[in-house]
C-alpha positions in Angstrom: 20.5 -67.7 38.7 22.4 -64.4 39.1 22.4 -61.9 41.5 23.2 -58.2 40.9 23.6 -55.8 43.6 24.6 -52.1 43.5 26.2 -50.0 45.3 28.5 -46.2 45.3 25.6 -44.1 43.9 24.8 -41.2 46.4 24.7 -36.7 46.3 27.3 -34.7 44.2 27.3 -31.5 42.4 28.2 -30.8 39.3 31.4 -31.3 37.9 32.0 -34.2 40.3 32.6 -38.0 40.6 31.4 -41.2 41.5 32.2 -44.5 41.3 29.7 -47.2 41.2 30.0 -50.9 42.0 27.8 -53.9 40.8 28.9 -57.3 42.8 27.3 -60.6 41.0 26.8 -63.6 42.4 25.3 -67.5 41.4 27.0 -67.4 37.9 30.2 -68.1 36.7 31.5 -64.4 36.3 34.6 -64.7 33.6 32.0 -65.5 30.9 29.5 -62.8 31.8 29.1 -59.6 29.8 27.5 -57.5 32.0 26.3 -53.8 31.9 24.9 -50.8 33.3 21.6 -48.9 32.2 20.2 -45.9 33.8 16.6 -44.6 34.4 15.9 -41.0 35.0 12.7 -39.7 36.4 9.7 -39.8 33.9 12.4 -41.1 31.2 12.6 -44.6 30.1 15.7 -46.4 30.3 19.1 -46.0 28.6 21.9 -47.8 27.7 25.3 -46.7 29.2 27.8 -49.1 29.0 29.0 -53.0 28.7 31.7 -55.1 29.3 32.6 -58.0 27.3 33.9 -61.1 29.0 37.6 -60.5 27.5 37.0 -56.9 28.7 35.8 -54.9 25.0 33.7 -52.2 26.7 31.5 -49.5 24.5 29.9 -47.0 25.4 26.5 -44.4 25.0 27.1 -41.3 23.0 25.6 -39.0 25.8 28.2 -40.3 28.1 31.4 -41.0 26.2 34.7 -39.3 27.3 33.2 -38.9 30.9 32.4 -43.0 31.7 34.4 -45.9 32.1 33.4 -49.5 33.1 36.3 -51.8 34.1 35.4 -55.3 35.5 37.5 -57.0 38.5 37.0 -61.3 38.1 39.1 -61.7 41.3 35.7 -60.3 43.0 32.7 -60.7 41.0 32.3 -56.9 40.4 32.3 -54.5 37.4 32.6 -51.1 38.2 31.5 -47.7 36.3 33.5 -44.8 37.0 31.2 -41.3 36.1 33.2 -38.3 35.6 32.5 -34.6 35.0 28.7 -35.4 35.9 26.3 -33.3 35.1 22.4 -32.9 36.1 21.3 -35.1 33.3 23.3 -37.3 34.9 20.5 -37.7 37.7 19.1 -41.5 37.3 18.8 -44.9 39.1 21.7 -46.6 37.7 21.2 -50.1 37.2 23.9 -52.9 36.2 23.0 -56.0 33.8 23.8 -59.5 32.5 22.3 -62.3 30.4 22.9 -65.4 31.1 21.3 -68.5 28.9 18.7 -66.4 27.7 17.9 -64.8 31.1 17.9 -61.0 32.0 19.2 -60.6 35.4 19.0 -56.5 36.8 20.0 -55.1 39.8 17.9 -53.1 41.7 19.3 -50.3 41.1 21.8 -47.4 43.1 20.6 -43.6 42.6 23.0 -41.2 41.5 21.8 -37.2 42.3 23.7 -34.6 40.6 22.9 -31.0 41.6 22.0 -28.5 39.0 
């Protein structure tokens, strides 16, 4: 079983930064591809970004050019980087993994972007 937890989301007006953190724990972390999602108030969830186990990351249209997920396997974490943010931004982000079929989520970190 893996364990997800979140942390780095917070307050920050527009135009600013943050940088999230997901730390995993109970798997074996080099073959993971894990992710981050993001649910904003009455919307239903979106995809943001993953990372591959050999480090291939993607990423969602709404975000591109302002996101980057990097992944550290010295210390089970994978990290999102969130530049330029914007209102829209506003969302519990939550990171992700599969693992033999199994969804494992965090419970989330809450980023709040000022209008």
């Amino acid at each position: 079983q893996v364990q997800l937890v979140e942390s780095g989301g917070g307050f920050v007006q527009t135009g600013g930064s943050l940088r999230l953190s997901c730390a995993a724990s109970g798997g074996t972390f080099t073959v993971l591809q894990l992710g981050w999602y993001r649910q904003a108030p009455g919307k239903e969830r979106e995809w943001v970004a993953p990372i591959t186990s050999s480090g291939s990351t993607s990423y969602a249209n709404s975000l591109r050019g302002r996101v980057s997920i990097s992944r550290d396997n010295s210390k089970n974490t994978v990290s999102l980087q969130l530049n330029s943010l914007r209102h829209d931004d506003t969302a519990v982000y939550h990171c992700h993994t599969n693992l033999k079929r199994m969804h494992y989520w965090g419970k989330g970190t809450l980023v709040t972007v000022s209008s």
